[in-house]
C-alpha positions as CSV (number, residue, x, y, z in Angstrom):
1,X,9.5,17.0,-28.3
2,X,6.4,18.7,-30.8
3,X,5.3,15.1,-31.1
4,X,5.6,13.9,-27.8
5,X,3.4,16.5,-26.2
6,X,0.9,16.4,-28.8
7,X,0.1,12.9,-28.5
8,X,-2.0,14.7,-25.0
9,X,-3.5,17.7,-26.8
10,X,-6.8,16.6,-25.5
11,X,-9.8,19.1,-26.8
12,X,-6.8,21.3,-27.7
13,X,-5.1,21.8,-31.3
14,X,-7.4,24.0,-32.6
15,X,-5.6,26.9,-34.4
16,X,-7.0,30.1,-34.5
17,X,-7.3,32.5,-37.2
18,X,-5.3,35.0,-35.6
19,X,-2.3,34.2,-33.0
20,X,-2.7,35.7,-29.4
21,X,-0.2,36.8,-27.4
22,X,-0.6,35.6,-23.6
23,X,1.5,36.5,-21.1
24,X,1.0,34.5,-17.6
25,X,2.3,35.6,-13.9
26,X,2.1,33.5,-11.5
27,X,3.4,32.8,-7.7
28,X,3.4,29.0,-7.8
29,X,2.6,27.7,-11.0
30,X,-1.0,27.0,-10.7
31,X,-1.6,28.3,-14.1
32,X,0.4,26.1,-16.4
33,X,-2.2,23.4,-17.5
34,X,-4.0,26.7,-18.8
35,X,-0.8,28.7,-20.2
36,X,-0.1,24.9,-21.9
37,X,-3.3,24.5,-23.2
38,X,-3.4,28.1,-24.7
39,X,-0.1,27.3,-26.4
40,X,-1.5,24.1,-27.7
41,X,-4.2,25.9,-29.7
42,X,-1.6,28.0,-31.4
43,X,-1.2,31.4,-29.5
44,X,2.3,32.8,-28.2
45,X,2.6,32.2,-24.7
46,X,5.2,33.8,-22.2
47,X,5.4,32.3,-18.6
48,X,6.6,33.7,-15.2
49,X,6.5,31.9,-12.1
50,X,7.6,33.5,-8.8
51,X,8.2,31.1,-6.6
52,X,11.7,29.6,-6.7
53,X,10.8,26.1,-5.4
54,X,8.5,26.1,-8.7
55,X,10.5,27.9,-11.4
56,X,11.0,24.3,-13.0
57,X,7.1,23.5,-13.8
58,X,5.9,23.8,-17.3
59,X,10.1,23.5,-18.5
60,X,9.8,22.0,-22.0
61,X,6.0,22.6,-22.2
62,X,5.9,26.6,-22.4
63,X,8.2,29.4,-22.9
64,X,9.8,30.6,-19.6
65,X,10.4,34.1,-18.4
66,X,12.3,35.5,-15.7
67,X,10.9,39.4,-15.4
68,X,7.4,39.4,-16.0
69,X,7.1,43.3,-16.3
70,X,9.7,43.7,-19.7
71,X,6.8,42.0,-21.5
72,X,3.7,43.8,-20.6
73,X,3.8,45.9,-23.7
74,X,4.3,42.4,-25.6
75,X,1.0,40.9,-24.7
76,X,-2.5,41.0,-25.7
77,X,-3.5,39.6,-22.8
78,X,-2.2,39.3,-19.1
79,X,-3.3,36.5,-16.8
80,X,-2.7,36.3,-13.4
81,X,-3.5,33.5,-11.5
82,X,-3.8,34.1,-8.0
83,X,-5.2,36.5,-5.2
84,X,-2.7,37.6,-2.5
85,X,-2.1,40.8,-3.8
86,X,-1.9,40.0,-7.9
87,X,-5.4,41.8,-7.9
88,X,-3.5,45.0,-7.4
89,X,-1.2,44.6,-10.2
90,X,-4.0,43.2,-12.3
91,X,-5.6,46.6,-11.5
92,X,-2.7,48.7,-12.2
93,X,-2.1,47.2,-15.5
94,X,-6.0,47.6,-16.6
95,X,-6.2,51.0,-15.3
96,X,-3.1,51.2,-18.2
97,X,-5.1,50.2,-20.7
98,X,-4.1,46.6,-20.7
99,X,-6.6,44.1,-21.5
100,X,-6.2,42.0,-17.9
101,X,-7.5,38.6,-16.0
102,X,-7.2,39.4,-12.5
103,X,-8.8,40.8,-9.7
104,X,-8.4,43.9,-7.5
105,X,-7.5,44.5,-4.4
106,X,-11.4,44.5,-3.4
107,X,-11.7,41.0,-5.1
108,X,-8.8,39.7,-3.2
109,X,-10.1,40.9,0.1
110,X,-13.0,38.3,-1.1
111,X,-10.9,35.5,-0.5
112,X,-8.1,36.3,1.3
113,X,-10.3,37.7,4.3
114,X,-13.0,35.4,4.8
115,X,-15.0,37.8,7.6
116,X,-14.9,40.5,4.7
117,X,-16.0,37.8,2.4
118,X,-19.0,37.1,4.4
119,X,-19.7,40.5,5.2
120,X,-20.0,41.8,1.7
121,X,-22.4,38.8,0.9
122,X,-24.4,40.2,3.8
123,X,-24.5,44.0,2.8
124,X,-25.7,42.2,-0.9
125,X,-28.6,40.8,0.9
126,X,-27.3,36.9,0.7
127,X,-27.9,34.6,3.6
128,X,-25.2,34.0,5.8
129,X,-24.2,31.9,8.7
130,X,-23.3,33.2,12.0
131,X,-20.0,33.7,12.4
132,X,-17.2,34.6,15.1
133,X,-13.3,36.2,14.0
134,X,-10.7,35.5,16.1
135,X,-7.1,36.9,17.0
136,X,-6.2,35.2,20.1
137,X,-6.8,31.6,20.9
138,X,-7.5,31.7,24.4
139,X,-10.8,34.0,23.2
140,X,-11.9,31.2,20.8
141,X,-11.7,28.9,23.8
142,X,-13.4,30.6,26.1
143,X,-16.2,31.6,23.6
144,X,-16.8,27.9,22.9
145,X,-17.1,27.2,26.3
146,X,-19.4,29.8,27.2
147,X,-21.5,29.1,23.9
148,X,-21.1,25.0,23.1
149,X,-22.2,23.9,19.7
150,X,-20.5,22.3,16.6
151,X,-18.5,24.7,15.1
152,X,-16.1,24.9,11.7
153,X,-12.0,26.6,12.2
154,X,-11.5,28.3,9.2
155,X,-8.1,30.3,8.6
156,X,-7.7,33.4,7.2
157,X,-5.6,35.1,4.7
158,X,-2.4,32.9,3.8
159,X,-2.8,30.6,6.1
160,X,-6.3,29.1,4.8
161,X,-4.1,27.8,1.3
162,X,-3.0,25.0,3.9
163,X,-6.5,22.6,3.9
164,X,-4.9,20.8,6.5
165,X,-5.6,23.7,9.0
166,X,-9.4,23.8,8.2
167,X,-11.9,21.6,11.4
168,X,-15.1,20.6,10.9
169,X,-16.2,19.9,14.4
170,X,-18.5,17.2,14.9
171,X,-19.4,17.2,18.8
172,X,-22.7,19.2,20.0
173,X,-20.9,20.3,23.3
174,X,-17.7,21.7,21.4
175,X,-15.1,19.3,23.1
176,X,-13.5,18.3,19.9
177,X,-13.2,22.0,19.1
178,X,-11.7,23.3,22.5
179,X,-8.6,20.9,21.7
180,X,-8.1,21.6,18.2
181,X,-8.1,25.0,19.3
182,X,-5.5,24.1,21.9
183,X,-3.6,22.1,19.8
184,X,-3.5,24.9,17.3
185,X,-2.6,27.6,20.1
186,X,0.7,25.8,21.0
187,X,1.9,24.9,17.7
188,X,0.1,27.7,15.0
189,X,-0.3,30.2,16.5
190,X,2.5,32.2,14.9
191,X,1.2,31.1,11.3
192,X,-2.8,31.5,11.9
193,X,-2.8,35.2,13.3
194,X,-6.7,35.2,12.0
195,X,-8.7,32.8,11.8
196,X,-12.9,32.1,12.2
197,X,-15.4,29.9,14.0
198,X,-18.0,29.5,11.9
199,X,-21.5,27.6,12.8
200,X,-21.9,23.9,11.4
201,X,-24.6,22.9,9.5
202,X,-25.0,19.6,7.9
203,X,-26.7,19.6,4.0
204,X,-25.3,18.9,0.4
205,X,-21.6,21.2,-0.1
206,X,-21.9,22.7,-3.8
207,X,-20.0,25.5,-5.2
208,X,-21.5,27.9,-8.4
209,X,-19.5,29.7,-10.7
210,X,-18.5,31.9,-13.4
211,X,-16.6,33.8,-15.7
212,X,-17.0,37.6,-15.1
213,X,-15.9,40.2,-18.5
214,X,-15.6,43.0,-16.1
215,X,-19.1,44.2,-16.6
216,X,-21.2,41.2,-15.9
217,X,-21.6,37.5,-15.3
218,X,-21.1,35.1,-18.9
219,X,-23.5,32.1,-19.2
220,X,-23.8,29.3,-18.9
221,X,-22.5,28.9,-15.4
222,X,-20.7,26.1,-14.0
223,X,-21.9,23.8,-11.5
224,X,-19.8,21.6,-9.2
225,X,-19.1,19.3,-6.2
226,X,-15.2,19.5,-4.3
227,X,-13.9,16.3,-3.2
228,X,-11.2,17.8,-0.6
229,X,-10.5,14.3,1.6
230,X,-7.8,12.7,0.6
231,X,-9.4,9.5,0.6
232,X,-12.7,7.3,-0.9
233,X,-15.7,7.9,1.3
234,X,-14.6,11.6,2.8
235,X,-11.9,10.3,4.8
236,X,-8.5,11.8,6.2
237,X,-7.0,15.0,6.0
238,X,-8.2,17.9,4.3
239,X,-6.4,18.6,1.0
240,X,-6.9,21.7,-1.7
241,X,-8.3,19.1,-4.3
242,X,-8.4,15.2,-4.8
243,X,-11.3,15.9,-7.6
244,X,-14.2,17.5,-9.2
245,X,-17.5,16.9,-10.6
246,X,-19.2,19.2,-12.6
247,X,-21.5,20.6,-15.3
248,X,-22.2,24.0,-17.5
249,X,-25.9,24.7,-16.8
250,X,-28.4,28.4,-17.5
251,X,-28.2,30.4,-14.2
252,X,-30.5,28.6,-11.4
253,X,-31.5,29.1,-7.9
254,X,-28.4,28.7,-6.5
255,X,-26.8,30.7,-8.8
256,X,-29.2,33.6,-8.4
257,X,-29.6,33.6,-4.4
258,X,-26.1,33.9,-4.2
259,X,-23.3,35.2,-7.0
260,X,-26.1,36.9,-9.0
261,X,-26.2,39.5,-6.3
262,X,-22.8,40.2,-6.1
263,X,-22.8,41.1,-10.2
264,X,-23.1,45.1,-9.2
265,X,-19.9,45.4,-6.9
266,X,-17.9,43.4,-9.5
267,X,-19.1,45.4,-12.8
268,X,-18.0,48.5,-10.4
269,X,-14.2,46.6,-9.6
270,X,-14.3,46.0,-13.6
271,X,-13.4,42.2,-12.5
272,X,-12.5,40.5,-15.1
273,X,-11.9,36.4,-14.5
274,X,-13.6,33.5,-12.9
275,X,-16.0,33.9,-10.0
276,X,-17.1,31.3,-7.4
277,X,-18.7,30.7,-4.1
278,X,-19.0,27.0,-2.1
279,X,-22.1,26.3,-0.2
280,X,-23.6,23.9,1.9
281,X,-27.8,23.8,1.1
282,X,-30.3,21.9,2.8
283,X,-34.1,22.4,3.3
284,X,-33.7,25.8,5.1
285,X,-31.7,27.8,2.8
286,X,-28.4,28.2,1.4
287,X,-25.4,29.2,3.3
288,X,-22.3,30.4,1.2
289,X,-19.0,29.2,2.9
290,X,-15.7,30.8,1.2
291,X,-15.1,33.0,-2.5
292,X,-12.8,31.6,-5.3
293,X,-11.8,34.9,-6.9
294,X,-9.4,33.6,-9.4
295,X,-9.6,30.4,-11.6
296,X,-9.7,27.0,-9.7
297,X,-7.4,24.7,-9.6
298,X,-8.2,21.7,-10.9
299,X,-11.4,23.4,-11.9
300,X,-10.1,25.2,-15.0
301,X,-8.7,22.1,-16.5
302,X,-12.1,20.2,-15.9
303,X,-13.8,23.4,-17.6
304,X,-11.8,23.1,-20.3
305,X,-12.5,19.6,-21.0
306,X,-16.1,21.1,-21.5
307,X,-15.8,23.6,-23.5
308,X,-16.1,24.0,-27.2
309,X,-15.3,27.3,-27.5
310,X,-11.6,27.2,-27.7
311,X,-9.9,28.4,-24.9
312,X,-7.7,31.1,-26.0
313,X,-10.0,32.8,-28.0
314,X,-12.5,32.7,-25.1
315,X,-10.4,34.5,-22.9
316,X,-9.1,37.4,-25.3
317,X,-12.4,38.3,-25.6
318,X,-13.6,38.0,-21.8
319,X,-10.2,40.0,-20.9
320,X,-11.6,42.7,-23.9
321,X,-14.9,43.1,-22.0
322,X,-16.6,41.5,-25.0
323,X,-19.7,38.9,-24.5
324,X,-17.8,35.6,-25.6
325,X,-19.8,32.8,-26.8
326,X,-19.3,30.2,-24.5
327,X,-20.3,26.9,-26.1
328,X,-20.3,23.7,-23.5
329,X,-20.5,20.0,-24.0
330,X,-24.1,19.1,-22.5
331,X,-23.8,16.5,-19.7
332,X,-21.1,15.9,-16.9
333,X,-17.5,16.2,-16.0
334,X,-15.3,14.9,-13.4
335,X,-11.6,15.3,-12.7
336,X,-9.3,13.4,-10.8
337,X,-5.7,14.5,-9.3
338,X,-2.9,11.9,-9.3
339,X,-1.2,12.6,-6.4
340,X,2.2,11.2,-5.2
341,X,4.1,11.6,-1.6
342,X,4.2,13.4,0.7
343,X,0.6,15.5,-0.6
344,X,-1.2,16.8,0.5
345,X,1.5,17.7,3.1
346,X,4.5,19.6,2.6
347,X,7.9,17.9,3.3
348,X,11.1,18.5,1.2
349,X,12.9,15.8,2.5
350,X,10.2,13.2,1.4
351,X,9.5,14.8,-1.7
352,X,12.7,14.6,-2.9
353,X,13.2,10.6,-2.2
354,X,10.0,9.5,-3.3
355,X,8.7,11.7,-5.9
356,X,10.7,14.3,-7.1
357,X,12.4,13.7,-10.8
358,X,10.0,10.3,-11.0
359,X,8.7,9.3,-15.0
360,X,5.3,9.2,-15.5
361,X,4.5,6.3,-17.8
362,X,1.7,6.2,-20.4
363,X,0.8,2.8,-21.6
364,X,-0.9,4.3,-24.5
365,X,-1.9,7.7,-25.8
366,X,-4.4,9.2,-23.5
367,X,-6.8,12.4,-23.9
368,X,-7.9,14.3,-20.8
369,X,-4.6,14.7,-19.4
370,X,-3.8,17.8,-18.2
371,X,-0.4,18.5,-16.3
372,X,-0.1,19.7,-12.8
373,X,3.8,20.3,-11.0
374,X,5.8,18.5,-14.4
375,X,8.4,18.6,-16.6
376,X,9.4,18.0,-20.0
377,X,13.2,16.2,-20.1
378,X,14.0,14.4,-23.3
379,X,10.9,14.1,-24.0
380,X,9.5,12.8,-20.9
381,X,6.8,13.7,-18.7
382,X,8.8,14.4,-15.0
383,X,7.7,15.2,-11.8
384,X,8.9,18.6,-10.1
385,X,8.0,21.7,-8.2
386,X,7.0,21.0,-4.4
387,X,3.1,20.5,-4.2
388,X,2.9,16.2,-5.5
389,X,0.4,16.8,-8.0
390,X,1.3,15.2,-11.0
391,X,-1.7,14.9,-13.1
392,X,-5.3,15.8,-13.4
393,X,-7.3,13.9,-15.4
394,X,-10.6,14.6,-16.8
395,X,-13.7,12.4,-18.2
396,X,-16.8,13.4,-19.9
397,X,-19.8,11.8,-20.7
398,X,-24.3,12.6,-20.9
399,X,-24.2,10.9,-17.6
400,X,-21.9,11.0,-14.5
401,X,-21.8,7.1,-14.6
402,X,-20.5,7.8,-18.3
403,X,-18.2,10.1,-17.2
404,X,-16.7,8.0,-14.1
405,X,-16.5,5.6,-16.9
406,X,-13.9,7.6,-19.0
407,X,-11.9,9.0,-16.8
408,X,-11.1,6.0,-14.5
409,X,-10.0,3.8,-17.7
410,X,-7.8,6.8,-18.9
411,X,-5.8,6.4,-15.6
412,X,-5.8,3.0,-15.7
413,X,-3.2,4.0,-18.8
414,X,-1.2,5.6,-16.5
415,X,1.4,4.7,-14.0
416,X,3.9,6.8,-11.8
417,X,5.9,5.4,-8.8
418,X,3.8,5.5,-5.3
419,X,0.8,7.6,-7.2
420,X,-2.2,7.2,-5.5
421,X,-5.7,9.2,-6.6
422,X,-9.5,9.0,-4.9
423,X,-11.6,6.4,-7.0
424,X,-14.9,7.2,-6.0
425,X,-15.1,10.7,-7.9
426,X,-18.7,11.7,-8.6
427,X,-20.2,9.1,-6.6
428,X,-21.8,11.6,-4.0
429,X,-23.9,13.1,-6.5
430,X,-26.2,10.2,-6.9
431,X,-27.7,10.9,-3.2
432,X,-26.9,14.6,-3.3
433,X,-29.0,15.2,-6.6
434,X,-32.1,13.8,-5.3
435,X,-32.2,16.5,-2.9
436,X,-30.9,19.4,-5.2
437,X,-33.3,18.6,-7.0
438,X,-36.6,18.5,-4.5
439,X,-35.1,21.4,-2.9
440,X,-34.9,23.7,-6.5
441,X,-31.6,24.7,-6.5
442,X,-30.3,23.4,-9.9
443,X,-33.4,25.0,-11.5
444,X,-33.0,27.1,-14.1
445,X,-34.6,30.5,-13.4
């Protein structure tokens, strides 16, 4: 098994000085490329997972747990991975003395409820776009109507983790809005019991983040650019992730008109984790869209493709409050998810004959692979859990070009039944750059 996995150790394998102990709660597994990784560079990792339907990711990879709360006193350092009310244990715990990634309730709010999201970028003197919440459909529709534009349906609170339910209208008059809204009145309205239309406006979508040590942003921060259609070109449903490009860079415009500012509130939470905001810029300004107030996911395994400083020593010391070093590799990185039926939608049935159990074959050694909903079983790589992400794969290089390079010939090395992935990774940035660029965003400041 030991040789097996380490064949895919990646930038991993470095062995501290002095073993950590980690000890990771999660609701569905999103965490377990990271707790893997951790383990890889020779801390002690303990893993809970919450969900039933995902109890079986990371088997054979980490050590599994089935009460999360017998080992607090165990760990060094508790992770959680996700909002939806993990800030308030997170909180709980630190207030204990325990050194802690995770929010709080206030950072959870963040994301959880977009209209206090946007409001508390507001009261911090960011920009925002106008904005409309919702609790009935029939009032969405009869807003549009009486005030026709393009408009965006975004979801709140549990409801926004399904991408599928998020509209980006494209019609000046509002048509195509007024019949999602119907649509979604007959058939979601049960599951969406808040949801917001947002203005549109058209411009480059970015996002800026970075990891917060409970008193105040740690540089450099990370730049990078969501590919959420599920296929090349922007096309098709909206999914949580098909890939990532991205680089470390000094704080910048972007980074200053917009996180920067929200550096007070978090110090006063004691936050402790990974911070990030998406945007859409253009010539006018920049409009923040939606909080990330936990690590992204695949966005953690594509930072840790970049980083030098190893991973688990990094976070001890951010969960510590202490000013880690965080050394990057200089240019660009991009990620890709290897996706197999039925994602990015959600049926058992389908799951189950097409993907569930399946091998994933390597034709040779490959580095950059980082695991998503697998399996070890006799030493093989096997696909579980309920999401169909398999893999995520990660390329680096001075260049994006370089980095396309590297990551589409490592998956080229790999084959799974009925995987299918986006192959145009990265390519947007070659417009969108140009105008970063003349309209100052990505300078350093």
């Amino acid at each position: 098994m030991t040789e097996k996995i380490e064949k895919f150790q990646g930038n991993g394998g470095n062995t501290p000085t002095v073993p950590k102990k980690f000890l990771f709660v999660t609701i569905e597994s999103l965490a377990t490329d990271l707790a893997w990784h951790v383990k890889k560079e020779g801390h002690e990792v303990k893993y809970f997972t919450e969900d039933k339907e995902e109890k079986e990711v990371g088997d054979g990879f980490i050590e599994k747990i089935d009460n999360w709360k017998e080992h607090v006193d165990w760990a060094d350092v508790i992770v959680f991975d996700d909002v939806l009310g993990q800030g308030t244990e997170a909180k709980k715990l630190r207030e204990k003395g325990k050194a802690v990634i995770g929010g709080t309730p206030y950072t959870d709010k963040l994301e959880d409820d977009r209209s206090f999201g946007q409001e508390e970028l507001k009261n911090s003197g960011v920009q925002i776009l106008p904005y409309k919440e919702f609790r009935n459909f029939d009032e969405a529709i009869n807003y549009v109507k009486e005030n026709p534009g393009r408009y965006v349906i975004k979801p709140s609170g549990e409801a926004q983790n399904n991408k599928g339910l998020l509209f980006i209208g494209e019609e000046e008059d509002g048509r195509d809005v007024l019949q999602v809204l119907d649509d979604y009145k007959k058939a979601w309205a049960k599951k969406i019991p808040v949801f917001q239309l947002q203005k549109r406006v058209t411009g480059v979508e970015i996002a800026v983040g970075a990891f917060f040590n409970g008193k105040e942003f740690i540089t450099p921060i990370h730049v990078n650019f969501e590919h959420k259609k599920l296929f090349p070109g922007e096309l098709g449903p909206s999914t949580g992730e098909m890939g990532t490009a991205a680089f470390f860079s000094q704080p910048n415009k972007l980074f200053n008109s917009t996180l920067k500012k929200m550096e007070p509130k978090l110090a006063q939470e004691g936050y402790v984790g990974y911070a990030d905001i998406n945007c859409i810029v253009n010539n006018h300004g920049i409009y923040p869209l939606e909080f990330t107030m936990r690590f992204g996911y695949p966005t953690i395994s594509l930072q840790m493709e970049g980083m030098l400083t190893p991973t688990g020593e990094f976070l001890y010391d951010m969960a510590h409050g202490k000013d880690p070093k965080l050394r990057t590799k200089s240019g660009f990185q991009i990620c890709v998810q290897i996706v197999v039926p039925p994602f990015p939608y959600r049926d058992k049935e389908t799951f189950e004959v097409k993907s569930k159990d399946s091998v994933i074959y390597f034709r040779k050694p490959t580095e950059g692979v980082h695991i998503g909903d697998i399996k070890l079983v006799n030493d093989e790589w096997v696909i579980t859990g309920t999401s169909g992400i398999a893999l995520i794969v990660c390329g680096t290089g001075q260049t994006m070009r370089e980095a396309q390079k590297q990551v589409y010939k490592r998956i080229k090395n790999i084959n799974i039944p009925h995987m299918y992935y986006r192959d145009d990774i990265g390519e947007r940035w070659y417009e969108d750059s140009d105008k970063l660029h003349t309209w100052g965003y990505l300078r350093e400041a």
